[in-house]
C-alpha atoms as one frame of an Amber mdcrd trajectory, in Angstrom:
protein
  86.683 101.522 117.869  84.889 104.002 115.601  86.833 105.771 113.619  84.648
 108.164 112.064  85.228 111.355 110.709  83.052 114.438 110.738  82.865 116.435
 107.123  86.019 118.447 106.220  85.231 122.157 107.112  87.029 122.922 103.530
  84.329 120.980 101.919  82.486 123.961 100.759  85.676 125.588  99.646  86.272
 122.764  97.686  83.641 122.637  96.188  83.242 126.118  94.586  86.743 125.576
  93.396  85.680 122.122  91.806  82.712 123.678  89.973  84.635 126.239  88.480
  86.878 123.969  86.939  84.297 122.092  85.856  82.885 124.625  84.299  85.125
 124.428  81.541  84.609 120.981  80.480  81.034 120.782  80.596  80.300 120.298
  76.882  82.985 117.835  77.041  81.288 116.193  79.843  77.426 116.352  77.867
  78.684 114.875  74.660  80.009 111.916  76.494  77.543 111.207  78.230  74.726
 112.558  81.037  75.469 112.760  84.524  72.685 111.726  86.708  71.123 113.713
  89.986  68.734 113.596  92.199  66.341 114.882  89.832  67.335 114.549  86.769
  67.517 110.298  85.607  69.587 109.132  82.570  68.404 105.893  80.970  71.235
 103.811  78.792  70.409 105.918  75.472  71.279 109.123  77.762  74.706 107.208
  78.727  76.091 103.740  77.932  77.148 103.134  81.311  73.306 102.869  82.708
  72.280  99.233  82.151  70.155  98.938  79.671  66.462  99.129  81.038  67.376
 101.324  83.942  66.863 105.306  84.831  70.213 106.044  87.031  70.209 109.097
  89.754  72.772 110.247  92.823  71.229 110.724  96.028  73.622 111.707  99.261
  72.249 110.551 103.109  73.944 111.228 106.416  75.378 107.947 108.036  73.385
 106.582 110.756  76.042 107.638 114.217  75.532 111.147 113.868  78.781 111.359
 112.919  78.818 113.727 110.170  79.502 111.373 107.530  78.034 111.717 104.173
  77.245 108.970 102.315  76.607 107.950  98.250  74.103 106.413  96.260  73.847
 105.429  92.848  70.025 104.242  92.018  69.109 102.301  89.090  65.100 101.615
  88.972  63.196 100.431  86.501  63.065 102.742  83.190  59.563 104.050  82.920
  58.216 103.598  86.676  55.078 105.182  86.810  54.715 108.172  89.487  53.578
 106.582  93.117  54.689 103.252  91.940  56.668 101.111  94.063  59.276  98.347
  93.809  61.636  96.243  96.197  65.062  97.374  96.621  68.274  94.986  96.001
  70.938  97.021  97.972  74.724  96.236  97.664  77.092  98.230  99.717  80.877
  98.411 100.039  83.912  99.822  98.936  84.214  98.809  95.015  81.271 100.872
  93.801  83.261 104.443  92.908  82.453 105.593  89.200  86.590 105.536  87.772
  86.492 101.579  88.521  86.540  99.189  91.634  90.124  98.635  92.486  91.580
 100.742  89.327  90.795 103.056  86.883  88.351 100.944  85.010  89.504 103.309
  81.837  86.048 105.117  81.304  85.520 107.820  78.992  83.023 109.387  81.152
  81.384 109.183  84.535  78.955 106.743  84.988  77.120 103.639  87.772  79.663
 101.145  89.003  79.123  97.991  86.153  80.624  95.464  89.663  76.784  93.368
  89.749  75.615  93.793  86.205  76.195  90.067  85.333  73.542  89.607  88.390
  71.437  92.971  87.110  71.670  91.034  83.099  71.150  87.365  84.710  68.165
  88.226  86.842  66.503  90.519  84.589  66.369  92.378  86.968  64.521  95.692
  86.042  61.511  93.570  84.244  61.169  91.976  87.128  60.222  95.385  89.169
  63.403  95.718  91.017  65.599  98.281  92.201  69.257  98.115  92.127  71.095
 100.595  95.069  74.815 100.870  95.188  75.946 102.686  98.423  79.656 103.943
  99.170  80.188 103.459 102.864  82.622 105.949 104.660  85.994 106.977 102.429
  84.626 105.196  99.604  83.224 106.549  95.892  81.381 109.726  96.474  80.780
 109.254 100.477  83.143 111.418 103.129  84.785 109.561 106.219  87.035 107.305
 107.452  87.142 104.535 105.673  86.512 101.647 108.983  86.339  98.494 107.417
  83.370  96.188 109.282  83.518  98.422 111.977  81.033 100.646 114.352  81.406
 103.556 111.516  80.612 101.068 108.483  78.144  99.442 110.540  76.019 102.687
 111.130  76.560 103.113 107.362  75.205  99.688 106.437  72.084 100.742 108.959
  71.331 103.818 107.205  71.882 102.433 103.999  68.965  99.897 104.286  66.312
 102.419 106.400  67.575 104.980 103.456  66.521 102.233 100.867  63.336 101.432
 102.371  61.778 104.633 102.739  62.441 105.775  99.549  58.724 106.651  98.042
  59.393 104.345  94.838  60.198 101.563  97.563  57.918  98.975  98.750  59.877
  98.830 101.942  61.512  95.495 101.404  65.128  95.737 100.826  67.435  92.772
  99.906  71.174  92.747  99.963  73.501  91.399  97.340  77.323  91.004  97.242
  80.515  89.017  96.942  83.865  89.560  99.166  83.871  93.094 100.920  80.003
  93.363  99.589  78.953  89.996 101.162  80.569  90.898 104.774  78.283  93.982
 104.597  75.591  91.772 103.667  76.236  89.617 106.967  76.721  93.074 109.111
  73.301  94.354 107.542  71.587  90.515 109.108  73.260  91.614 112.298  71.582
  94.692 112.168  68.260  93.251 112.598  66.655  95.966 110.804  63.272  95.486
 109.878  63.707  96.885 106.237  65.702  93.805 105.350  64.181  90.802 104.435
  66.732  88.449 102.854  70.519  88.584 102.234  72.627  86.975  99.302  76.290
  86.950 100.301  79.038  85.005  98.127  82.484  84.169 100.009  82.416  86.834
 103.009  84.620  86.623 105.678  82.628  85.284 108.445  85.121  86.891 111.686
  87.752  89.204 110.192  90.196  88.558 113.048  90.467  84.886 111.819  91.339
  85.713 108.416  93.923  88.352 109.629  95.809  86.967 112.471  95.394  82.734
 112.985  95.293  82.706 116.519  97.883  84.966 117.517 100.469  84.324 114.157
  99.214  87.779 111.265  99.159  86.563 107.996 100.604  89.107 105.461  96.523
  90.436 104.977  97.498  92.702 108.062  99.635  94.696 105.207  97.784  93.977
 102.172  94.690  94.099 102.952  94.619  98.020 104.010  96.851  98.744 101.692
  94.331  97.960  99.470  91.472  99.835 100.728  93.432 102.438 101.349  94.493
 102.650  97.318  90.716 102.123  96.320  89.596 105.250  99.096  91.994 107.649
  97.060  91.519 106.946  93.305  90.668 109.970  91.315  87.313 109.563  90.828
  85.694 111.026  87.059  86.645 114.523  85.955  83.075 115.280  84.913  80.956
 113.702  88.005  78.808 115.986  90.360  80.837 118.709  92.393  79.408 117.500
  95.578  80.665 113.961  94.489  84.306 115.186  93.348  84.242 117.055  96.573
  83.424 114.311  99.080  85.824 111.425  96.858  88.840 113.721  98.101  88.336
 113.008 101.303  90.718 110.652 102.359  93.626 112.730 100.481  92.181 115.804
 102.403  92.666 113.565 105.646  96.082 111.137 105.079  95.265 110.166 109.284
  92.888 108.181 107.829  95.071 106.071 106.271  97.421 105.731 109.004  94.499
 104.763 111.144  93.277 102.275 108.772  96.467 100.513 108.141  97.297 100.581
 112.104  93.881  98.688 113.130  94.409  95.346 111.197  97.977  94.881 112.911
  95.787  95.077 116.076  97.239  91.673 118.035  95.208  90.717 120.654  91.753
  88.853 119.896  89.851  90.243 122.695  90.284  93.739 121.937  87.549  95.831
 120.812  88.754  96.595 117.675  88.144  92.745 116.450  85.024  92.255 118.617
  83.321  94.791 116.482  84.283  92.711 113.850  83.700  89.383 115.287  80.358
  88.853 112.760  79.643  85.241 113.883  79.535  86.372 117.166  76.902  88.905
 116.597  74.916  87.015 114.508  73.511  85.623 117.569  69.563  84.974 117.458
  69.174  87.203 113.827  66.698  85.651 112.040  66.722  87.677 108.271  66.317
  84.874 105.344  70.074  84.190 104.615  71.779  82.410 101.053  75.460  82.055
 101.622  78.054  80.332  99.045  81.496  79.128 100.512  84.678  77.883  98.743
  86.169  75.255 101.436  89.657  75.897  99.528  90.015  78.899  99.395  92.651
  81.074 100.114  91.274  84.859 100.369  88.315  84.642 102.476  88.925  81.086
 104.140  86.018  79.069 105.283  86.692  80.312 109.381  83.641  80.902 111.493
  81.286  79.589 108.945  79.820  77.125 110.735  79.778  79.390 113.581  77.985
  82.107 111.618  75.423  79.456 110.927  75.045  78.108 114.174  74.448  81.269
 115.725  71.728  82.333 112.665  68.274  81.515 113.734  66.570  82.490 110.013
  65.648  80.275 107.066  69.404  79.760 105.544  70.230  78.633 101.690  73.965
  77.463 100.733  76.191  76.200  98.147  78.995  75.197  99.661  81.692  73.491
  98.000  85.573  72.485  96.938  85.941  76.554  94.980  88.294  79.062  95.114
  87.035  82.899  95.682  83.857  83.052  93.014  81.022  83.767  92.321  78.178
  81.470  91.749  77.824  82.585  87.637  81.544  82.853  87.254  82.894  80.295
  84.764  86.277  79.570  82.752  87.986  80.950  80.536  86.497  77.223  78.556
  83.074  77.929  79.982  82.996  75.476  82.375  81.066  77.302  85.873  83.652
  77.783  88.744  81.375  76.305  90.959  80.253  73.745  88.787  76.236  74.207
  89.702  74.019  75.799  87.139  71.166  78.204  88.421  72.876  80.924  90.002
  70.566  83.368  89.154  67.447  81.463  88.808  67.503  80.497  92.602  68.401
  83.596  93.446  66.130  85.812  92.080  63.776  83.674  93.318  65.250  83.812
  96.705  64.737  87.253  96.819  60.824  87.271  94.990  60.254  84.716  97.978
  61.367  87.158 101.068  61.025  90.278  98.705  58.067  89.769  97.018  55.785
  87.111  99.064  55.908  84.482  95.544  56.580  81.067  96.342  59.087  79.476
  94.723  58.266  77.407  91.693  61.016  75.292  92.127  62.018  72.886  95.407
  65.562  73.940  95.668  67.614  72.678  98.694  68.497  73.988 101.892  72.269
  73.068 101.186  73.718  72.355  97.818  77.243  70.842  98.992  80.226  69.542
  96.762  82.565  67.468  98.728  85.928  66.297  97.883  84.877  63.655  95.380
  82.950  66.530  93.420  79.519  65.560  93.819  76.738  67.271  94.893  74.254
  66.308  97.460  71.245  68.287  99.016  70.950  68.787 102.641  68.258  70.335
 104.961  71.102  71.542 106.958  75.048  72.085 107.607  76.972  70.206 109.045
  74.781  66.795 109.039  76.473  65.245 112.227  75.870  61.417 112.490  78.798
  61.034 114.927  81.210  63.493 116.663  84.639  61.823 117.710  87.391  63.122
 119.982  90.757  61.234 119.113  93.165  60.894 121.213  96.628  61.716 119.365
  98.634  60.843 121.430 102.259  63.233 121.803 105.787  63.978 119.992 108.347
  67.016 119.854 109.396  68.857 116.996 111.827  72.119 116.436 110.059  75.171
 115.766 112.364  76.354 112.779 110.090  77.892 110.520 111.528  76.075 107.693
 109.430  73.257 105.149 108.482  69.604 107.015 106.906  66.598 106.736 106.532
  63.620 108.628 109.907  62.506 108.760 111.657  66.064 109.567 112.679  66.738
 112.854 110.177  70.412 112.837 107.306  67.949 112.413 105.659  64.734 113.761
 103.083  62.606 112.793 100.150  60.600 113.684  98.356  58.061 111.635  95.127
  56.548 112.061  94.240  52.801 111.120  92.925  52.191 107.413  88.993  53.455
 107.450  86.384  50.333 106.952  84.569  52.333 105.187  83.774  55.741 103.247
  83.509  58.022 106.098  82.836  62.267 105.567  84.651  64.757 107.697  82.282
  67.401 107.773  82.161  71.399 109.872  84.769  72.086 111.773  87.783  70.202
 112.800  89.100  71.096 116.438  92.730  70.486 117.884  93.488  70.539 121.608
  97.152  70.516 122.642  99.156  70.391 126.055 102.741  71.693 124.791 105.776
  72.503 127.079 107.912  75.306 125.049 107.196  78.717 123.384 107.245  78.560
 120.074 103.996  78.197 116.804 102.639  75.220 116.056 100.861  73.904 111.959
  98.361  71.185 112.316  97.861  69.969 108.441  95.330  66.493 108.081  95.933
  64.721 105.238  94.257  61.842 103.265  96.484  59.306 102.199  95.953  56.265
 100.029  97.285  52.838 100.900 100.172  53.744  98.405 100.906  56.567 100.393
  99.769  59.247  98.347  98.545  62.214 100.397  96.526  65.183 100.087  96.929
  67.613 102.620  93.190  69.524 102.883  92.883  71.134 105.812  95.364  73.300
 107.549  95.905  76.006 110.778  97.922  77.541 112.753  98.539  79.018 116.420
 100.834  80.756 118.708 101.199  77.924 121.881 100.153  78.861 124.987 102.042
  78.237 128.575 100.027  75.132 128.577  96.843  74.013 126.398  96.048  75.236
 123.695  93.023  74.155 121.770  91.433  76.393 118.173  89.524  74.883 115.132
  90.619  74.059 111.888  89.191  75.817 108.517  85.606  74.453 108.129  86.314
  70.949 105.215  84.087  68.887 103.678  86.084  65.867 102.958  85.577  62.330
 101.826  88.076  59.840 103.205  87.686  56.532 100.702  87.614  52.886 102.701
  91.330  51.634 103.018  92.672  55.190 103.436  94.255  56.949 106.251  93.898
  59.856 107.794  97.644  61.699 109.135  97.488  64.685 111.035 100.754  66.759
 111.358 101.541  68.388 113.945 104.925  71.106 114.243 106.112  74.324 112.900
 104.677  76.386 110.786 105.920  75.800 107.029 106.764  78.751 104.812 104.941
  79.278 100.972 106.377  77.479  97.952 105.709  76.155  94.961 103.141  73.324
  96.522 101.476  76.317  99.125 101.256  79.766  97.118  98.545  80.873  99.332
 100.316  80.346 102.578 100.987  83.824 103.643 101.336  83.387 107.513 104.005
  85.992 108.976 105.524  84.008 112.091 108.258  84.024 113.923 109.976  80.721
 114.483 111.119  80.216 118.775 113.930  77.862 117.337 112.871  75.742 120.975
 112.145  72.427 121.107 108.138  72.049 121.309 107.285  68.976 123.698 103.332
  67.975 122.737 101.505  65.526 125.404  97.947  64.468 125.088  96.756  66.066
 121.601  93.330  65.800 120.658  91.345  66.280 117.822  87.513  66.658 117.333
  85.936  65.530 114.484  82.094  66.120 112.627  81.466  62.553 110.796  78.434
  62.006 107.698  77.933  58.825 106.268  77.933  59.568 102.480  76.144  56.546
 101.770  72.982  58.424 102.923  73.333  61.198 100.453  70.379  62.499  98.534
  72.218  63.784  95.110  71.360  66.868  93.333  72.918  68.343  90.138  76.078
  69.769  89.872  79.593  69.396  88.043  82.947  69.318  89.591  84.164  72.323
  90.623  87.484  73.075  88.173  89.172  74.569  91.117  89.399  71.264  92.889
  91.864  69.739  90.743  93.639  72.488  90.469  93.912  72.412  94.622  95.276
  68.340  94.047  97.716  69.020  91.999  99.053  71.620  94.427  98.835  69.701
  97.489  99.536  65.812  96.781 102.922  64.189  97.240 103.891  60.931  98.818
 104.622  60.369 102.308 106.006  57.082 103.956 102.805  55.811 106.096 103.528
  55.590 109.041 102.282  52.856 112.399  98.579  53.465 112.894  98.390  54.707
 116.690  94.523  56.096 116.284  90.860  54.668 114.627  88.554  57.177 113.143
  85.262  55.576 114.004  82.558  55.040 111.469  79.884  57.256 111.371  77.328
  54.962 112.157  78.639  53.203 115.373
């Protein structure tokens, strides 16, 4: 549904009045520092806030729907570009790029470019190197009007007009590159989608790959329905920098000026049904269907804010060269590191292989360096290199088998009555569950149902690492699991549990699913479950460290179980 908004007919009004209040402060506003325009750049000794090596000016575009909606940019090119020269553009565009900070006032003295990518801007030198650097608002964002329509038609034509905006530009070469983590990286995956012809390569760290999935889990919400827009919808109204542009004070109030927004915003995520338009808009893996645009994707298996859900999907459906770390993280970015120093990812070369990502697709320059399709950390932490994602050397349906358990809503295991159990036979050997697990279930009852797999040692300790849930249907009911790339050790088992779904506690902060417990006796005949298999033993390593979030995940999700009777063999991945 598009949600967009035309420009407030008050606009004008508002911004006479805006101007005159300015007015006042505008020696205020020139000692602390120059305010960029169209026409007038400010380099970092004009205002500290300008990376160093950069001339900063505003530019405003109409969205791409016709709409009405005005959108805002925030240039940084090269300091000194010579008249009629022309560089690439690296385009980022979202929600945290407003000057006053990207979720908060960010406590600036004066206004000034959003600082959100200038660990990538410092780590890629990225000026020297003859790029541009574009920051766009989309709709209710920063210094662009609308309704703010998170991933949907409205932000789409944004994300459109953004990139033909970026490549016409007469200091552009006409190749434009996107860049982003989070909210940033999901517009980087709409702007693929796209299939514009402006954009030739897109960098996006942790998106969410289908925004239903990470709302709603099959038909149970997860508390992100709230949170999430709640969010979005403090970011669209902060107060935005007493001494910025008129025309950008003017269009920053526009959410305040229309609270339906809001309302609208909030109302769209606790949309229930899957097949509604709403989240087919939004279904990204979906529509990535036979785009081709050079791709580099990182993904944190464990995490918990944008889970690794339609990944593989995305992937699938992505016909383009593709580059990946993918690995046992939390929600990072490739350069982060510690507060010790150690990188959250645990691979060095974040920058290197992206820049020259981008001077590859950007640029026409051949890498100098034979980096991997794939760089992939499984649970062990180690690093191998892969041409591809998943590597599938065997896929295996198991049969499960059946149980009952009491949908109660409260904590299980395997010997509570809310849950059962199933345990396979001790593995012969080191066997890889790779992509993306699938469960199939015949149930008699109305109620939710958990599946959690865990890996268990022969001295019964267990790690649970994958985990979904559902609502049941009036008979089968089959979804997939989060995406896992797990390494089950000869002489272990692998337990899959299967009953209600279990509430957050000390040993699951991050589970945040809102359901509502049938109290019925759930009757489960026939379960199946689909596994990916790789044979690690064929790895080809590459470098990398352990990823510090991993152990951080064990400690959280280990405890003992009593193993169980083996009523299942997980086949090797060479039979």
């Amino acid at each position: 549904m598009n949600r967009s908004r035309a420009v407030a007919p008050g606009a004008a009004v508002l911004v006479v009045a805006l101007a005159g209040a300015l007015a006042g402060s505008a020696a205020a506003a020139e000692s602390a520092g120059a305010v960029a325009t169209a026409d007038n750049p400010v380099t970092h000794e004009e205002n500290d806030r300008v990376p160093a090596g950069a001339a900063w000016t505003q530019h405003y575009f109409p969205s791409s729907d016709g709409s009405g909606v005005e959108l805002h940019a925030d240039v940084l090119l090269p300091a000194g570009l010579a008249p009629g020269e022309k560089v690439p553009v690296i385009l980022s565009a979202g929600s945290y790029f407003g000057h006053s900070g990207e979720m908060d006032g960010g406590g600036w003295k004066q206004t000034g470019p959003s600082d959100r990518f200038n660990d990538f801007i410092e780590g890629t030198d990225l000026f020297n190197r003859g790029y541009a650097f574009v920051m766009v608002d989309v709709r209710g964002y920063g210094g662009s009007t609308g309704c703010l329509d998170f991933a949907g038609p409205g932000e789409q034509a944004d994300i459109k007009a953004a990139i033909d905006w970026a490549g016409s530009r007469p200091w552009s070469t006409g190749a434009v590159g996107m860049y982003g983590k989070s909210y940033d990286a999901i517009t980087g995956l709409i702007g693929n989608n796209l299939d514009q012809d402006a954009l030739k390569a897109v960098v996006a760290q942790e998106p969410m790959w289908d925004l239903y999935r990470n709302m709603h889990s099959n038909g149970v919400p997860r508390t992100t329905i709230v949170n999430v827009p709640n969010t979005y919808n403090k970011i669209a109204t902060l107060p935005q920098m007493p001494d910025d542009d008129p025309r950008y004070l003017a269009n920053a109030k526009y959410e305040e000026a229309h609270p339906e927004c809001l309302l609208e915003n909030s109302a769209g995520y606790q949309t229930g049904d899957p097949q509604s338009g709403y989240w087919k808009d939004r279904d990204l893996a979906e529509h990535a269907k036979g785009t081709d645009t050079p791709l580099f994707v990182t993904q944190g298996f464990l995490e918990w804010n944008t889970e690794a859900e339609a990944v593989q999907e995305y992937l699938d459906n992505h016909q383009g060269p593709e580059r990946g770390w993918l690995g046992q993280w939390d929600h990072k970015r490739g350069n982060d590191r510690t507060p010790d120093g150690r990188l959250e990812m645990g691979r060095e070369g974040w920058f290197e292989e992206t820049i020259s990502f981008y001077d590859q697709y950007l640029k026409g320059t051949e890498p100098t360096v034979d980096y991997p399709n794939f760089a992939i950390q499984d649970s062990t932490g180690t690093w191998r290199a892969q041409d591809t994602w998943p590597v599938v050397k065997r896929s295996a349906t198991i049969p499960l088998g059946g149980g009952s358990y009491v949908d109660d809503g409260a904590e299980g295991g395997p010997t509570a009555e809310n849950t059962f159990t199933t345990w396979s036979q001790p593995l012969e050997k080191d066997t890889r569950l790779t992509g993306t697990p699938r469960i199939s279930l015949n149930t008699v009852g109305r109620g939710n149902t958990m599946i959690q797999l865990y890996d268990v040692a022969p001295d019964g300790t267990a790690v649970m690492f994958d985990e979904q849930v559902a609502v049941l249907g009036s008979d089968t009911t089959a979804f997939d699991l989060k995406s896992t790339d797990w390494t089950l050790k000869a002489g272990h088992h692998l337990a899959v549990g299967i009953g209600t779904v279990q509430p957050s506690g000390a040993n699951a902060p991050f589970r945040d699913w809102i359901d509502t417990p049938s109290r019925e006796t759930i009757e489960v005949d026939g379960a199946q479950l689909e596994l990916v298999l790789d044979d690690p033993v064929d790895d080809t390593a590459t470098d990398g460290d352990r990823a510090p979030y991993l152990d951080i995940y064990l400690l959280l999700n280990t405890k003992k179980l009593p193993i169980g009777a083996p009523s299942f063999t997980v086949p090797t991945s060479n039979r």
